[in-house]
C-alpha positions in Angstrom: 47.4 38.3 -24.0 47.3 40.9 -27.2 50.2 41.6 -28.5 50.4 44.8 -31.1 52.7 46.0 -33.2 55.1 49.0 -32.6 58.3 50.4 -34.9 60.6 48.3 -32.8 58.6 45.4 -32.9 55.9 42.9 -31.3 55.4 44.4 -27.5 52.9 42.9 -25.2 50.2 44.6 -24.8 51.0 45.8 -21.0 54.0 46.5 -21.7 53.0 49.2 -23.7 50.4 50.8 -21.6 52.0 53.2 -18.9 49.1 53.0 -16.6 49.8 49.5 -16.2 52.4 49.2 -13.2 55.1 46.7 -13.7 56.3 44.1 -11.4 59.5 46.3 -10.7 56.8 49.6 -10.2 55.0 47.5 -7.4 58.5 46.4 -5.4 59.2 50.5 -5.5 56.2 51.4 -4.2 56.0 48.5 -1.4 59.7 50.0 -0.6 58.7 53.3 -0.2 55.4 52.8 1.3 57.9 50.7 4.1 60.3 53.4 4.2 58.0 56.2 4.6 56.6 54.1 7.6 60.3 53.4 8.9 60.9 57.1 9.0 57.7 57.8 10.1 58.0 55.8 13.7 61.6 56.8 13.8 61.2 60.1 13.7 57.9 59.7 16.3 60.7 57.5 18.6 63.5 60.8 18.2 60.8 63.4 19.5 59.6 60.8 22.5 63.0 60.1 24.3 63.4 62.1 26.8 67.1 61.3 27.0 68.2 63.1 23.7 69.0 67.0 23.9 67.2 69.4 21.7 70.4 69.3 19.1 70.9 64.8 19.3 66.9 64.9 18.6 67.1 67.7 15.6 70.9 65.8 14.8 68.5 62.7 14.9 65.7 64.1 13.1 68.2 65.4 10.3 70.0 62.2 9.4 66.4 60.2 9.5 64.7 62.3 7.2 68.0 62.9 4.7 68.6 59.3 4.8 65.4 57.5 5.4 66.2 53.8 5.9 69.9 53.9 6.9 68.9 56.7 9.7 66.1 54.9 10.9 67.6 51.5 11.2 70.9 53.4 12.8 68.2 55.3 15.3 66.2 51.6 16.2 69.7 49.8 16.5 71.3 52.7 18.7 68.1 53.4 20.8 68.1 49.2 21.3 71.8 49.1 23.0 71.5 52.0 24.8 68.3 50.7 26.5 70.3 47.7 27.6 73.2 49.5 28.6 70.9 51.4 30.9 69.0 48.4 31.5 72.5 46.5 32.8 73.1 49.8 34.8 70.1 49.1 36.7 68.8 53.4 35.6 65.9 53.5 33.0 65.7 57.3 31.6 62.5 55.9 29.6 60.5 56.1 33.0 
């Protein structure tokens, strides 16, 4: 690895190039590549039940797109137990 001299001292070489991503710049995009998914099939989930009223799915809609990975969990974890509430009820609005 080259190392060359700045004013502050010996820097590695990719370290001093900004085209060359860190390790921290490739976790940030895999996260937001995974949230951008996550809202993504959220958001596809919102405007496919049937169930929700025009203002829960733009209440919905909202929350997951202002808050992309707290919505979208909140939307997968609340669409889960209301399926099996309906589910023990013996009624299926999905149908």
């Amino acid at each position: 690895m080259a190392v060359i001299g700045l004013a502050a001292g010996l820097v590695p070489e990719a370290a001093a190039n900004p085209l060359v991503p860190t390790p921290t710049d490739a976790v940030a995009m895999v996260a937001a590549v995974v949230g951008l998914v996550l809202a993504l099939v959220a958001l596809v989930s919102v405007l496919r039940d049937a169930a929700l009223s025009g203002r829960g799915t733009l209440a919905w809609a909202v929350f997951i797109l202002v808050v992309p990975y707290v919505g979208a969990v909140t939307w997968f974890v609340t669409m889960r137990c209301g399926a099996t509430a309906r589910a023990a009820r013996g009624t299926d609005a999905s149908r």
